[in-house]
C-alpha positions in Angstrom: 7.7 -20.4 -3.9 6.6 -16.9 -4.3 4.1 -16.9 -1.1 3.6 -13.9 0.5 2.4 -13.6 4.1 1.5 -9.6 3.4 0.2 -8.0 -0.2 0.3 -4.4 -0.5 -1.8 -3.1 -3.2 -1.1 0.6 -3.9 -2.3 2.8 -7.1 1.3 4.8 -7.3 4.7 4.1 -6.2 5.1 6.2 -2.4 1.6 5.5 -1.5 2.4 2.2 0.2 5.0 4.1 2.1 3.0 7.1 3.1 0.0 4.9 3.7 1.3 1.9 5.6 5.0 1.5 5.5 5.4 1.6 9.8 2.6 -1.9 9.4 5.0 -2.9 6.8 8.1 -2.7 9.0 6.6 -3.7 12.3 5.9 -6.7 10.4 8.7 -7.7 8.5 10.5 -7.0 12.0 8.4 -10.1 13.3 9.3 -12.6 10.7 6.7 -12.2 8.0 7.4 -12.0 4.7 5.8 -8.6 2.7 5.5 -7.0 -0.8 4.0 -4.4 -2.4 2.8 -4.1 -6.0 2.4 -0.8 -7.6 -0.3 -0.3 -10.2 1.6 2.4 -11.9 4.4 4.3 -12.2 3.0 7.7 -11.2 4.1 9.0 -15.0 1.7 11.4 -14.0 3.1 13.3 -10.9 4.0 16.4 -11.4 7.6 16.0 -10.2 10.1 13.0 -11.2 9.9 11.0 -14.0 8.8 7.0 -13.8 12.2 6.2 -14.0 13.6 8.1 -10.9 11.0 6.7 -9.4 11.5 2.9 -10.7 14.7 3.7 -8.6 13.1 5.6 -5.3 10.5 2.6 -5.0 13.8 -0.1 -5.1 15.3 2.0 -2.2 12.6 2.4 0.0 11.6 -1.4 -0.7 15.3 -2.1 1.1 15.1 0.5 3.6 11.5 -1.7 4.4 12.9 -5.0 4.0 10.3 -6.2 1.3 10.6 -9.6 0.0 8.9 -8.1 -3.4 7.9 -5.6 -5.3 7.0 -5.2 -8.5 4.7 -3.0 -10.7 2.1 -3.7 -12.7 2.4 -0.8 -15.3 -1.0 0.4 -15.5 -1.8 3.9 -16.8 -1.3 6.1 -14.5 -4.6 8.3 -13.9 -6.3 6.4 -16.8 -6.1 3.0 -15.8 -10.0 1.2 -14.9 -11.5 -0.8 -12.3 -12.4 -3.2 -15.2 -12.3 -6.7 -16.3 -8.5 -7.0 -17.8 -7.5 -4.4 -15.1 -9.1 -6.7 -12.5 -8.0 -10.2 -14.3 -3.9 -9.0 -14.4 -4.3 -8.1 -10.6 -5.9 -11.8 -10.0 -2.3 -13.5 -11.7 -0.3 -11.6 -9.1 -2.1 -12.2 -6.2 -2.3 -16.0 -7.3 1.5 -15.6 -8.0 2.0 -13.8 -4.0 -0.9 -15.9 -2.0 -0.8 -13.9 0.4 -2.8 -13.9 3.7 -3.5 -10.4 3.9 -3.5 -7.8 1.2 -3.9 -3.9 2.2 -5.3 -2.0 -0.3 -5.8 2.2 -0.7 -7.9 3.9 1.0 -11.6 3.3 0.0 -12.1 7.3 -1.0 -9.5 10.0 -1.0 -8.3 13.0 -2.7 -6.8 11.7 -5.7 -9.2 9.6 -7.9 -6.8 7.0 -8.4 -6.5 5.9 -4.6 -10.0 5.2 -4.2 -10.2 3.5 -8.0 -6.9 1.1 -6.9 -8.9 0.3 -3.7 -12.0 -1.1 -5.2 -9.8 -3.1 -8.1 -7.9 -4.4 -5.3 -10.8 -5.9 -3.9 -12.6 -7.5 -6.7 -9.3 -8.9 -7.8 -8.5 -10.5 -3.9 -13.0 -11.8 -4.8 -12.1 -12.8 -7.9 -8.7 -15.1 -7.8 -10.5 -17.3 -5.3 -13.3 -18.4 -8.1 -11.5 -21.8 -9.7 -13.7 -20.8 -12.9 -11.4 -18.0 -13.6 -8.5 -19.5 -15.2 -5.1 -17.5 -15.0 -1.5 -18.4 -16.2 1.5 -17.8 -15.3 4.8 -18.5 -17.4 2.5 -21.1 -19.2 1.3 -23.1 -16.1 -2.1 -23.0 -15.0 -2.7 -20.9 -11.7 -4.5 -22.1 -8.6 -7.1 -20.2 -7.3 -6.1 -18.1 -4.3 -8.6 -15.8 -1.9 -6.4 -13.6 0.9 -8.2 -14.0 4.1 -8.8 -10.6 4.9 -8.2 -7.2 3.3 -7.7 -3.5 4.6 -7.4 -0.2 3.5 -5.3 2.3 4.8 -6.0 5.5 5.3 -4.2 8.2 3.1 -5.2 11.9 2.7 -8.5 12.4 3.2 -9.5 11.7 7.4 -11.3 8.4 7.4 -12.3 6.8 10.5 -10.2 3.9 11.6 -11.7 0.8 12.4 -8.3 -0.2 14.0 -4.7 1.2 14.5 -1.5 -0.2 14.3 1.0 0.7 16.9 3.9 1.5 14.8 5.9 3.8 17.3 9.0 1.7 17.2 9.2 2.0 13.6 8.4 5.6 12.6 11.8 6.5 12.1 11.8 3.7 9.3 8.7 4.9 7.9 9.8 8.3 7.5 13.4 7.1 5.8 11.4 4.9 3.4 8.5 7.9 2.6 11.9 10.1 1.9 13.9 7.2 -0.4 11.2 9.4 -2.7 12.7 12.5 -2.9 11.9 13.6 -6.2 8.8 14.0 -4.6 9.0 15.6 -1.5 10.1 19.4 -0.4 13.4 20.4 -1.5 14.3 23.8 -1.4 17.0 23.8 -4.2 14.8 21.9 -6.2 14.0 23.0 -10.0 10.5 20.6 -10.3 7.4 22.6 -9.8 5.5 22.8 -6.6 2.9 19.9 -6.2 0.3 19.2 -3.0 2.4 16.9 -1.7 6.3 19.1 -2.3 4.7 21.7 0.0 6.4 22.0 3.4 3.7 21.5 5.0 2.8 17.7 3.7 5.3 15.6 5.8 4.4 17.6 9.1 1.2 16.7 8.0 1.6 12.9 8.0 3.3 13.3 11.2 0.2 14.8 12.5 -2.3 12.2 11.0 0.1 9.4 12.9 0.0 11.4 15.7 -3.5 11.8 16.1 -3.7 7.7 14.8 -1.3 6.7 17.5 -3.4 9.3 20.2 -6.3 7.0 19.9 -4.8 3.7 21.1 -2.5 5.4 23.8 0.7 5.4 21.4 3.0 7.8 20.0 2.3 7.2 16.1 -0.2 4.6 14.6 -1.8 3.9 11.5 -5.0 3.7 11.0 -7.2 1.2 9.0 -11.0 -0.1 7.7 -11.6 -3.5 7.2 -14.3 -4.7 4.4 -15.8 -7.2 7.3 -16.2 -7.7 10.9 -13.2 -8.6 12.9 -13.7 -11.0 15.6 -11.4 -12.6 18.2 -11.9 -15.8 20.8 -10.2 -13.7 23.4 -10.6 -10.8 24.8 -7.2 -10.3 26.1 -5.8 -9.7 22.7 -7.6 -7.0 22.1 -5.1 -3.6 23.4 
């Protein structure tokens, strides 16, 4: 059984890990099981090639303690919020089942992010309708809705509609963000300069879980929009 408790939905290899990889540990800390599927392979980036980064993803998925990942090998930059787009996405979430799926952020810098996040969503819609048929290694798939879906929040300041306390776990989110380092600043480094190899860009994403954390009385947090109304039947769980 490949059930999933958690889904994580990302457009390029590193942005589950910049996005949401503290949620990811807090929860795998707690017992649930959580796995991510990349769209791509970020063939695209200006630094690294898709198969250093085929090897930075399988790091940073141990560093995480993922129970899966896997990618999906769509076209980096090119790939569509379309019917087969949308129809391979419903055999792996059928495949994963999972509870909740978090997805990219809604809108963002790079066109991709906010592309992944609305296929995610019509693909999480669409494997619950028992008139789309899927299969997988020849058998027949069961339909398959996730309860709830969110989006993190990635370049581009969104406001949350909730934060995740992920203090205790920011050191493991920055060792899986730097399992990437093809990526990242290196000042021996021979790749050209990118938006996110500039110095500045990891302080940066301290700052944004900074200012996340700030608003919930915590160090570092991440920060969140949900596609519907939460609602709880007690008010003490709310923090």
């Amino acid at each position: 059984m490949n059930k999933l408790d958690i889904l994580v939905i990302a457009a390029h290899p590193d942005d589950a890990e910049l996005g949401c990889s503290g949620t990811i540990a807090a929860h795998v800390a707690k017992g649930y099981k959580v796995g991510i599927v990349d769209l791509t392979q970020g063939e695209m980036g200006t630094r690294g090639t898709p198969e250093t980064r085929v090897k930075e993803a399988a790091e940073a998925s141990e560093i995480l303690g993922l129970s899966a990942r896997e990618n999906m090998g769509f076209q980096d930059v090119y790939f569509q919020d379309d019917t087969s787009h949308q129809l391979a996405l419903v055999k792996v979430i059928r495949k994963y089942q999972p509870d909740i799926v978090l997805a990219n952020a809604v809108s963002d810098r790079h066109p991709d992010h906010g592309k992944g996040s609305s296929l995610a969503s019509k693909a999480c819609f669409m494997s619950g309708l028992r008139k789309i048929e899927t299969s997988l290694e020849g058998e027949l798939q069961q339909p398959w809705r996730p309860k709830f879906v969110y989006h993190f929040i990635q370049n581009n300041y969104i406001e949350p509609d909730f934060v995740v306390d992920i203090t205790e776990y920011w050191d493991v989110k920055i060792k899986s963000i730097l399992a990437f380092k093809s990526q990242f600043y290196d000042p021996n480094s021979k790749e050209p300069e990118s938006f996110i190899s500039d110095p500045d860009f990891l302080p940066f994403i301290e700052a944004r879980a900074r200012e996340m954390g700030h608003k919930i009385l915590a160090t570092y947090g991440e920060g969140f929009t949900v596609e519907r109304m939460m609602g709880v039947d007690n008010l003490f769980d709310l923090k």
